[in-house]
TORGUKE-190430 format. One record per residue (C-alpha): residue number from 0; residue in one letter; x, y, z. Coordinates in pm, whole numbers. Layout:
- seq, type, X, Y, Z
- NUM, A, X, Y, Z
...
! end
This chain:
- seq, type, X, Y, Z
- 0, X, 0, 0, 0
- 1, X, 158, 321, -63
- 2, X, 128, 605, 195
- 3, X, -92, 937, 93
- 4, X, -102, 1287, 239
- 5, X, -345, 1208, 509
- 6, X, -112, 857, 616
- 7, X, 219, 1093, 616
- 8, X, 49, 1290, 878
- 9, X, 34, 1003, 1164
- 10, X, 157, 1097, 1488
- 11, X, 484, 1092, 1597
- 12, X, 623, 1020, 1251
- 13, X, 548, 1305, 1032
- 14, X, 568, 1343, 624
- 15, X, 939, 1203, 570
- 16, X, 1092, 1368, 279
- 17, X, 1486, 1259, 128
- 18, X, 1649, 1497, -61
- 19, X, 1906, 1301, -291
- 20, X, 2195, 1585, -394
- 21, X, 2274, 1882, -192
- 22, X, 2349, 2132, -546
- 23, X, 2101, 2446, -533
- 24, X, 1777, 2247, -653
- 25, X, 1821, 2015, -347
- 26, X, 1923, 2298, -57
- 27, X, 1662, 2556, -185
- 28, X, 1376, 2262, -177
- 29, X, 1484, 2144, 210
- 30, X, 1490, 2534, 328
- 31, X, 1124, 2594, 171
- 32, X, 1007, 2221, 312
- 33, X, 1229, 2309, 655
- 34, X, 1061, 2698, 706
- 35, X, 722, 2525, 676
- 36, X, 506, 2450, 989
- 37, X, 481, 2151, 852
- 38, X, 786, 2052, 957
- 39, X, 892, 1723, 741
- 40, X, 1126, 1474, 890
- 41, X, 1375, 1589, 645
- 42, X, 1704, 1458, 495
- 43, X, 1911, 1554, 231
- 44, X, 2178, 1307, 147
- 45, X, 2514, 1436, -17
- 46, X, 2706, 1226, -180
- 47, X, 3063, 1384, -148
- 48, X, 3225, 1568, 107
- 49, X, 3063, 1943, 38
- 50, X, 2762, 2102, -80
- 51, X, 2712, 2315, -330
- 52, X, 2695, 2027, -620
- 53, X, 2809, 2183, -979
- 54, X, 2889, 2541, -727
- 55, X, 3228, 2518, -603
- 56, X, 3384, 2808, -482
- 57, X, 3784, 2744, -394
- 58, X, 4062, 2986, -230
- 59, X, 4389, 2938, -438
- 60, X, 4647, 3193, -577
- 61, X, 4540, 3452, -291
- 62, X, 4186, 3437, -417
- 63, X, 3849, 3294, -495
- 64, X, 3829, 3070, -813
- 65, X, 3489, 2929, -920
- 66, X, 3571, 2591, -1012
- 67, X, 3145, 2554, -1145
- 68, X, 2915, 2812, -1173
- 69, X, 3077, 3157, -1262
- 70, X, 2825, 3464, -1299
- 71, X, 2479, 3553, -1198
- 72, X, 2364, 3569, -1546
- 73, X, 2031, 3822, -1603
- 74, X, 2099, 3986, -1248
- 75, X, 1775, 4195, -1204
- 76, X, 1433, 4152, -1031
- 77, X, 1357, 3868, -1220
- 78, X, 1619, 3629, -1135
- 79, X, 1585, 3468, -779
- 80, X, 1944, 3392, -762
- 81, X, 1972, 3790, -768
- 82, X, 1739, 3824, -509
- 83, X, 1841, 3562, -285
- 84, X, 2215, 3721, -284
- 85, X, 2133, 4050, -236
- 86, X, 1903, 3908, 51
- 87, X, 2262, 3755, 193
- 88, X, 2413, 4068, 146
- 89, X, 2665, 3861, -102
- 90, X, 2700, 4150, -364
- 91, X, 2863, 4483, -366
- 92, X, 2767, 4842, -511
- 93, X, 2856, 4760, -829
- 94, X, 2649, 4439, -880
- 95, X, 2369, 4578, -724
- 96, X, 2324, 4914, -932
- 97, X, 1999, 5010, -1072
- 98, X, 2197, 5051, -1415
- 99, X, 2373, 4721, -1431
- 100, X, 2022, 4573, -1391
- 101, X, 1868, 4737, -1626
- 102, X, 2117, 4603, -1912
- 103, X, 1941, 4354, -2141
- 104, X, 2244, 4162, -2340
- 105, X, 1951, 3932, -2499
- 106, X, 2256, 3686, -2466
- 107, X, 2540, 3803, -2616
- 108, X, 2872, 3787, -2481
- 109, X, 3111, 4134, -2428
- 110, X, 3365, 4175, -2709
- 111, X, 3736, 4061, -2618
- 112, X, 3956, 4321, -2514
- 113, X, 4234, 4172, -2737
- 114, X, 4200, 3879, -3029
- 115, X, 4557, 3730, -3081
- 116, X, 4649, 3500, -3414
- 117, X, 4777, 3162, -3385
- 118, X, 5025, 3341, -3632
- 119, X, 5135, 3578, -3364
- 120, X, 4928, 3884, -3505
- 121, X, 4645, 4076, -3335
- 122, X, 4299, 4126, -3489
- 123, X, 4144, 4486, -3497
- 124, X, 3904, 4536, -3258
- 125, X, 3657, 4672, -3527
- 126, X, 3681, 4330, -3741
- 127, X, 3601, 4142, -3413
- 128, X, 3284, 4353, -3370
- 129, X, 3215, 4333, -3740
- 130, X, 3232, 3906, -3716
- 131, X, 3057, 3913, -3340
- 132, X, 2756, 4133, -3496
- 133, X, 2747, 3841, -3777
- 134, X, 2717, 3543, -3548
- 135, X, 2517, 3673, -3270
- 136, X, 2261, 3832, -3595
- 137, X, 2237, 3464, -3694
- 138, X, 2217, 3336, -3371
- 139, X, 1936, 3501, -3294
- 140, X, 1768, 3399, -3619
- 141, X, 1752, 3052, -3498
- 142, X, 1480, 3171, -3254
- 143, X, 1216, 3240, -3564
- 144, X, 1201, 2841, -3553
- 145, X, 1051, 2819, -3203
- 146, X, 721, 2598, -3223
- 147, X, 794, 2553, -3612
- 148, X, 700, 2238, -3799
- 149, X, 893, 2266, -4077
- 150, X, 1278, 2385, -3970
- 151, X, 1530, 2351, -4295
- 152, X, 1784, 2172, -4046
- 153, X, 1776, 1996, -3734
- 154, X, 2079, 2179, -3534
- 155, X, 2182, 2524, -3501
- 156, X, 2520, 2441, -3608
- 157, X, 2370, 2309, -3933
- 158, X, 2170, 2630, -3918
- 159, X, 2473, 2873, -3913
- 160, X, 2723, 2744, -4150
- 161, X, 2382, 2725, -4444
- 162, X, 2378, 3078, -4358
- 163, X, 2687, 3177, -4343
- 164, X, 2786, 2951, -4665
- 165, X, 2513, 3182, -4863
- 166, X, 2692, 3507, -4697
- 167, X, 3054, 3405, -4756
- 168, X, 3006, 3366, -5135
- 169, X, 2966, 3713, -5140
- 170, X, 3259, 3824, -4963
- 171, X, 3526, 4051, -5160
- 172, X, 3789, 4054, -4933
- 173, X, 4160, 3961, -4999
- 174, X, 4227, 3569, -4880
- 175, X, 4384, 3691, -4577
- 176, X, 4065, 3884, -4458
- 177, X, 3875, 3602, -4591
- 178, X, 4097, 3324, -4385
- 179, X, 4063, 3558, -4043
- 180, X, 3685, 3625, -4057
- 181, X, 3623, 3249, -4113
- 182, X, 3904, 3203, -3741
- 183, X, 3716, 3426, -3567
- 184, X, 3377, 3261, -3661
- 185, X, 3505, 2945, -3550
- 186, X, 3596, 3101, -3227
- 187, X, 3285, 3233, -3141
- 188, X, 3122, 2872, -3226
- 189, X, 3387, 2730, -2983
- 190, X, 3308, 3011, -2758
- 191, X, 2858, 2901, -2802
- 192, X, 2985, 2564, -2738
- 193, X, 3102, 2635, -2412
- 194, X, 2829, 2875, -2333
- 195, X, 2578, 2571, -2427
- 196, X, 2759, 2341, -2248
- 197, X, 2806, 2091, -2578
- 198, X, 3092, 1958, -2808
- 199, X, 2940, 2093, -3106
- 200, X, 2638, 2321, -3206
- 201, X, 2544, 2029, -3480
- 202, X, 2407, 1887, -3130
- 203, X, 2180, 2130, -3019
- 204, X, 1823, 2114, -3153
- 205, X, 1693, 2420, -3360
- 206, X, 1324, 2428, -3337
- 207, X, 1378, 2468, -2927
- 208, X, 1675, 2615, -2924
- 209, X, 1530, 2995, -2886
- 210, X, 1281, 2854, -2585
- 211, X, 1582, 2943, -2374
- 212, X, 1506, 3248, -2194
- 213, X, 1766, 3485, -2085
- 214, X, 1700, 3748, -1812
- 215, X, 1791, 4109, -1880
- 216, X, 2092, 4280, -1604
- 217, X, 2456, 4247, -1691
- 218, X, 2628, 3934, -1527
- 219, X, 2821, 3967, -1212
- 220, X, 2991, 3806, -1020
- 221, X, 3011, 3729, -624
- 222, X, 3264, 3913, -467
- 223, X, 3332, 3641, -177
- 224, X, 3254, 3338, -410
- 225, X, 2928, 3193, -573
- 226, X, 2915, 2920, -282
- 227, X, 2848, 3196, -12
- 228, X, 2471, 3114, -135
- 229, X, 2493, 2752, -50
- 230, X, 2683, 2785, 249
- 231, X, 2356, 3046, 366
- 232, X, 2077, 2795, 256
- 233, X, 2305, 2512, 436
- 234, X, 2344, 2733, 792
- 235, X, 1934, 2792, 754
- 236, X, 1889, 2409, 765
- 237, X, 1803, 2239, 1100
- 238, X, 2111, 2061, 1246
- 239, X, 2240, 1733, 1071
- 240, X, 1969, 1797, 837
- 241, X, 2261, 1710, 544
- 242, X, 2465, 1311, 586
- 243, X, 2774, 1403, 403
- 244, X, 2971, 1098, 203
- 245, X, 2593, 942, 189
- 246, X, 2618, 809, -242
- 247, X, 2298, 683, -273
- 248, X, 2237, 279, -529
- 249, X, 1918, 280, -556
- 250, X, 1551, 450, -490
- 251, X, 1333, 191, -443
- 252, X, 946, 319, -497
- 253, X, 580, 233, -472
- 254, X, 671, -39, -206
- 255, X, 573, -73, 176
- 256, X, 895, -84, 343
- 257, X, 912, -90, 748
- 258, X, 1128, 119, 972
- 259, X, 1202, 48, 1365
- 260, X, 1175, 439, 1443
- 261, X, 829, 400, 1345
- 262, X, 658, 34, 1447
- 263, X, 341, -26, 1301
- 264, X, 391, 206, 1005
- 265, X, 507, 124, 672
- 266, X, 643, 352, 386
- 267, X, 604, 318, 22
- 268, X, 968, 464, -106
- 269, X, 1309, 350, 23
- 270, X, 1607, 501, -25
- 271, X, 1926, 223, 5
- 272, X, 2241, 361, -16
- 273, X, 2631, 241, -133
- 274, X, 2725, 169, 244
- 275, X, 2384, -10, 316
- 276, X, 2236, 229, 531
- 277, X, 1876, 304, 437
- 278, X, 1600, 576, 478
- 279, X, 1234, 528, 447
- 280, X, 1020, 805, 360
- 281, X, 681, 927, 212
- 282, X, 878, 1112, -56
- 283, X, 1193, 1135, -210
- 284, X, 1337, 1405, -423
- 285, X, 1564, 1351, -687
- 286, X, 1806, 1625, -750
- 287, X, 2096, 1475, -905
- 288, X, 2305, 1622, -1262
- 289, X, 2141, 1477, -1570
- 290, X, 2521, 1328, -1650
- 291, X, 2448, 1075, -1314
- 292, X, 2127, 1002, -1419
- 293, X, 2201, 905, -1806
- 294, X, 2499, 654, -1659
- 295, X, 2277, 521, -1396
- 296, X, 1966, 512, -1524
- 297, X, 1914, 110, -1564
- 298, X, 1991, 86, -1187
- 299, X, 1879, 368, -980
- 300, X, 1538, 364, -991
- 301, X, 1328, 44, -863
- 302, X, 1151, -47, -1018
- 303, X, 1217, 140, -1303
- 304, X, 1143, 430, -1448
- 305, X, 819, 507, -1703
- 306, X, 951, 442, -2069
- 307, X, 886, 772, -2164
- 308, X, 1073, 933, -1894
- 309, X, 1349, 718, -1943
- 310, X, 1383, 777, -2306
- 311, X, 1332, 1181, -2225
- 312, X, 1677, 1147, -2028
- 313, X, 1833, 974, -2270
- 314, X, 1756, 1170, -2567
- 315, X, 1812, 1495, -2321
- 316, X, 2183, 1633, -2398
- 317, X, 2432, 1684, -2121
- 318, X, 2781, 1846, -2176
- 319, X, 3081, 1926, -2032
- 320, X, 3250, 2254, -2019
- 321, X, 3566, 2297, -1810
- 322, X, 3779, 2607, -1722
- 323, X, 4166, 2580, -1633
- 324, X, 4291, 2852, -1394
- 325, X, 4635, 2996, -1502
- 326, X, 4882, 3182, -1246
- 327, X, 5108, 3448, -1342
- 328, X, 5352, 3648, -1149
- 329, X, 5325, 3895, -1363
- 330, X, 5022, 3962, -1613
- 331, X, 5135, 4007, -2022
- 332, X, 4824, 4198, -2049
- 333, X, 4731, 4545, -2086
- 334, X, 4598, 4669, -1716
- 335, X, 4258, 4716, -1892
- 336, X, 4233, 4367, -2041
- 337, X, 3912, 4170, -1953
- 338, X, 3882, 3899, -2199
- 339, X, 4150, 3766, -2444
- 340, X, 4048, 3563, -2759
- 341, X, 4238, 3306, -2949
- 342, X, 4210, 3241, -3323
- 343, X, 4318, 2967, -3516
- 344, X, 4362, 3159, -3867
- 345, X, 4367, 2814, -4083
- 346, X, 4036, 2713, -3869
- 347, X, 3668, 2733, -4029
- 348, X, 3342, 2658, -3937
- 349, X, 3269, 2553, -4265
- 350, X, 3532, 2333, -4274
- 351, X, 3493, 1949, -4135
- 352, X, 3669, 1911, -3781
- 353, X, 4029, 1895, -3817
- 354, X, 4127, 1487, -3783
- 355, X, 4422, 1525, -3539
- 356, X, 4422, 1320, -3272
- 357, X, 4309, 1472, -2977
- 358, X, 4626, 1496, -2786
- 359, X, 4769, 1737, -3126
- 360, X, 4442, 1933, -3171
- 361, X, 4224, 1976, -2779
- 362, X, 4410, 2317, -2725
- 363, X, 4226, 2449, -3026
- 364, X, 3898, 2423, -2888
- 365, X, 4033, 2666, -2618
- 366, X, 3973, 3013, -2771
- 367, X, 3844, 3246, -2500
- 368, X, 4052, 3314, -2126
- 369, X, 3877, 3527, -1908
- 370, X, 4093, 3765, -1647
- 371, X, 4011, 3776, -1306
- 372, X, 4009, 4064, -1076
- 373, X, 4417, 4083, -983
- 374, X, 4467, 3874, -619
- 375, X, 4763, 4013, -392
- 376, X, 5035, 3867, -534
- 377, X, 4880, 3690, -845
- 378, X, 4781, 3735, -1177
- 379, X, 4458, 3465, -1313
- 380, X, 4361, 3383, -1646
- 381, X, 4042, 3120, -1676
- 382, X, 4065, 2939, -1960
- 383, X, 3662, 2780, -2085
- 384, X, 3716, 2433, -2265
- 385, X, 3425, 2271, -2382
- 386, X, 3338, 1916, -2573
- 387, X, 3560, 1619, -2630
- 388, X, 3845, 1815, -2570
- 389, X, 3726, 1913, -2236
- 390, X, 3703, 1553, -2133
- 391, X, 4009, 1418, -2299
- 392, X, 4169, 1761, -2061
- 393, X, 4104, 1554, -1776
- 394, X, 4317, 1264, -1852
- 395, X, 4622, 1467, -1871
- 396, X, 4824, 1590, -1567
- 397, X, 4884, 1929, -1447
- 398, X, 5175, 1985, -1586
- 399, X, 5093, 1838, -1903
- 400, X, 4813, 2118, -1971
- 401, X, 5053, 2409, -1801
- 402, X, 5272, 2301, -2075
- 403, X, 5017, 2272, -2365
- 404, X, 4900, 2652, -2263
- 405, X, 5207, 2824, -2247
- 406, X, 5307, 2705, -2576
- 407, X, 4997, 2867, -2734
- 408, X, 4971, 3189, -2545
- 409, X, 5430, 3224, -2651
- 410, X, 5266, 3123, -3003
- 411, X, 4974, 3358, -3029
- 412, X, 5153, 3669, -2837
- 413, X, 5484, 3626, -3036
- 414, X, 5653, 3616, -2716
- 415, X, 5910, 3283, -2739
- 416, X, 6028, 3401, -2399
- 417, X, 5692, 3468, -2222
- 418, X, 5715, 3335, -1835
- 419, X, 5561, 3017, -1774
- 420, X, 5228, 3038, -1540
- 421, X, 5356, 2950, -1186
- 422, X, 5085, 2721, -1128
- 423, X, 4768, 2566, -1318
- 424, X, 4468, 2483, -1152
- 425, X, 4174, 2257, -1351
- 426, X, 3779, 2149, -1320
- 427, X, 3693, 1820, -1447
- 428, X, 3346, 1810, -1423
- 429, X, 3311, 1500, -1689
- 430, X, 3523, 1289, -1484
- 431, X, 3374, 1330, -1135
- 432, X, 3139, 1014, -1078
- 433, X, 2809, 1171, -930
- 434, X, 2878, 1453, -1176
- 435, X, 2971, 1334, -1511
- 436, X, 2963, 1661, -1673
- 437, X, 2869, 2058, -1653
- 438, X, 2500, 2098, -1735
- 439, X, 2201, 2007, -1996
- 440, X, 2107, 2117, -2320
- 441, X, 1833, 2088, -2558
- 442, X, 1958, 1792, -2782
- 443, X, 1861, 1713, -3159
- 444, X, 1598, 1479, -3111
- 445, X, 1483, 1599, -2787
- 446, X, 1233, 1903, -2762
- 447, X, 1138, 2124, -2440
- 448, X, 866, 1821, -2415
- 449, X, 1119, 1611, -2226
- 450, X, 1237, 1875, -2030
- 451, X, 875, 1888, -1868
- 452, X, 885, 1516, -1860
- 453, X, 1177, 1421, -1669
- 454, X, 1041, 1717, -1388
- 455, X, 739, 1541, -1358
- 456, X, 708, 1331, -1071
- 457, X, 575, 980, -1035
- 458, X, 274, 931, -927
- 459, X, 102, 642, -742
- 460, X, -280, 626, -739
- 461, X, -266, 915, -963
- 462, X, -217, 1147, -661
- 463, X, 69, 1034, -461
- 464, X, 407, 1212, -529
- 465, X, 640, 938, -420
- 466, X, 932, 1022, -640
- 467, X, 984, 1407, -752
- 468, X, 1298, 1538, -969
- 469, X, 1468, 1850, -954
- 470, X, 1757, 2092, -1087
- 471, X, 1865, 2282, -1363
- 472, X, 1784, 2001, -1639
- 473, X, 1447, 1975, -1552
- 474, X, 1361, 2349, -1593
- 475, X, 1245, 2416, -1939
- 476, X, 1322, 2776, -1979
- 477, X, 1621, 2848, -1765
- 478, X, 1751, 2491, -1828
- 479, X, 2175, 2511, -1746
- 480, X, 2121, 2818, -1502
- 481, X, 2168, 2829, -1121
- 482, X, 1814, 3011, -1113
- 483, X, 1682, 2688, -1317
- 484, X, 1821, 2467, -1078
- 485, X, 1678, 2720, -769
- 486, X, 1343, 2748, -916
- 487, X, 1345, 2386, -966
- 488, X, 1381, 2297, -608
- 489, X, 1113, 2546, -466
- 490, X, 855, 2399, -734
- 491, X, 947, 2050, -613
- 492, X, 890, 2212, -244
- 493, X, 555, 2343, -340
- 494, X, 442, 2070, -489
- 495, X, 458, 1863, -167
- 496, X, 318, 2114, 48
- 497, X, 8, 2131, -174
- 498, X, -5, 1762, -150
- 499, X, -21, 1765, 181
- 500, X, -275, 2023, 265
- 501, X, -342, 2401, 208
- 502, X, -84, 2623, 179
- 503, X, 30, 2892, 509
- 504, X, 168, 3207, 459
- 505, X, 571, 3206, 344
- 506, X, 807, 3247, 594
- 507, X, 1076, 3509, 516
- 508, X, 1411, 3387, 419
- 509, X, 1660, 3278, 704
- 510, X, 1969, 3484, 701
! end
């Protein structure tokens, strides 16, 4: 017999809610379900050391790096993130100006400060701006195929390089012109890819692609580190409310499974974890990356899942998109300098992918570093890596990518002699086991559809929520977003509340 909303009410043993995953979806559902006088026995269990999930805030070089999640992106009224951290008090002057809210990028990215050759050259600024108003123009063409029937092409990368085929046959330019417009476009598709989390645009779908909202306010960053927001919703929660090192095997569902802390009563979900310890509960909510769930699918759910969910996760895309942290005793930038571009001047998009092994060609994915505010005594670029190259990144050591970097930035500055970065520091987001990459995307052959289905929940008796998913692959319009993933979790929270009886007043947030 499974339990209902009247049965998780008995006394003495309360609704019992598990929250699997302690990212943003999973914290900001346990604070709602926590502040509620309803009063769940609640647990969220983490499977690693930390919370925070794909946020990961870490002090090296004198500084705060954000090994995950980088900016608030859309910082204004309507993004909760926003909210939440001016709320915390977690943003300065600067990020919380009227005028930096009232920016709307409609997702494009700032111009580089500088665009170096692989030839040792420089690009002029005003050719960059020229090639950036081309692809962002055609990017934001693909959105006239939202809700179509009839696209020409099923990817955006298909999309862009028809287009830009038609366009290029009417350049005039000299080959050299010619040769560096084509680099640059490549490195803004490298640059997408990382933005979209994928290893190539021919992967995203193009009839959904422009149901991807963005949020106007220009993207900022946390002064103290993006995980200052975790570490507040964590502090908020009741004591030992998160079991650290708790990996969870399996979520068994729609069962009656006993428990001695409450004789006589039986619960219909059971979660069994990799060191044997279980927890029975009324309802469990699922909050791991989509990455975890594609490799684990066959085996985590019990039984298993619907078909059609299962084939929405599978068909669902899921990247990975790494950064690699480069420290400099001294910066070879101009004091200005915000964001350096790399561009491969024999590199096309209309060209088929170059057939070097990986270990001769994943540096040429990397086209965009990012400097960070200067630390005490240190200097940061951030590298962004996405794709195949990304992942075959991991499996090389430190020094092994320090010395792959250096190489291009003496080759693209001209600078044989340039000092060697006194220290590298790495994600790899593909390689961590309850990770297994950065975040979702809409994938050819999958539609906003399966978005909505994987963040339904299943249902017993048509009414009972006994197994409920959340995060930032289960939101359909802010899908890849820390907002997603923190609107995810309160709809998850709401969901149960209204299943168990009318809603009370919201409490204010804890600080």
């Amino acid at each position: 017999m499974s339990a209902s909303g009247a049965a998780a009410e008995t006394p003495g043993c309360g609704p019992r809610v598990v929250v699997v995953g302690s990212g943003l979806a999973g914290l900001s559902a346990a604070q709602r379900l926590s502040d509620h006088p309803v009063g769940p026995h609640l647990r969220v269990l983490e499977a690693t050391d930390r919370a925070g999930g794909r946020i990961r805030s870490e002090r090296s070089f004198g500084g705060v790096v954000e090994m995950g999640a980088h900016w608030i992106h859309g910082p204004s009224k309507g993004n909760p993130i926003f909210q939440l951290a001016a709320e915390y008090g977690l943003l300065g002057e600067k990020e919380l100006s009227e005028e930096n809210q009232l920016v709307d990028t409609e997702g494009h990215l700032e111009l580089p400060s500088v665009s170096y050759t692989s030839s040792g050259g420089r690009v002029s600024l005003e050719l960059v701006a020229e090639v950036a108003d081309l692809f962002y123009s055609l990017l934001d063409q693909t959105k006239q195929f939202l809700h179509s029937t009839n696209s020409p092409v099923p990817s955006v990368g298909e999309f862009l390089r028809m287009e830009l085929s038609h366009l290029v046959t009417g350049w005039t330019h000299n080959p050299e012109i010619r040769r560096l417009k084509l680099g640059l476009l490549n490195s803004f598709f490298n640059l997408e890819c990382c933005v979209s989390g994928t290893h190539s645009l021919d992967l995203l779908a193009l009839v959904p692609f422009g149901e991807y909202t963005t949020l106007p306010g220009l993207d900022c960053t946390f002064p103290g580190g993006y995980q200052g927001i975790t570490d507040r919703i964590l502090a908020s929660l009741p004591p030992d409310t998160v079991i650290f090192n708790k990996p969870v095997k399996t979520v068994h569902w729609g069962g009656s499974f006993p428990d001695p802390e409450c004789p006589g009563q039986r619960f219909p979900v059971l979660v069994e974890c990799e060191d044997g310890d279980s927890f029975a509960a009324h309802h469990v909510l699922v909050t791991v990356p989509l990455g975890f769930l594609k490799e684990h699918l066959d085996t985590f759910f019990e039984p298993q899942l619907p078909q059609e969910k299962s084939e929405a996760i599978r068909k669902m895309g899921f990247g990975t998109n790494n950064k690699i942290f480069l420290d400099f005793e001294e910066p070879f930038w101009d004091p200005d300098c915000e964001h350096i571009q790399v561009v491969w001047e024999d590199a096309s998009p209309l060209e088929p992918a170059s057939e070097l092994e990986l270990k001769d060609s994943w540096v040429r994915k990397l086209s965009d570093f990012v400097v960070l505010p200067p630390f005490k005594s240190a200097h940061v670029l951030c590298g962004f890596i996405a794709g195949l190259e990304s992942e075959f990144m991991e499996t090389l050591s430190d020094e092994e990518v320090l010395q792959a970097l250096i190489r291009v930035l003496r080759r693209v500055t001209g600078n044989p002699l340039l000092p060697a970065p006194r220290g590298v520091l790495r994600s790899c987001w593909h390689s961590a086991p309850y990770t297994r990459g950065s975040y979702s995307y809409v994938a050819v052959d999958s539609t906003g559809d399966d978005i909505d289905l994987l963040a339904q929940p299943l249902l017993v008796d048509g009414k009972d929520p006994q197994v409920l998913f959340a995060g930032e692959a289960t939101h359909r319009t802010f899908y890849s977003t820390t907002h997603g993933a923190l609107l995810s979790g309160w709809r998850e929270a709401e969901r149960l509340l209204g299943h168990w009886g009318p809603r009370t007043e919201q409490r204010p947030l804890r600080s």
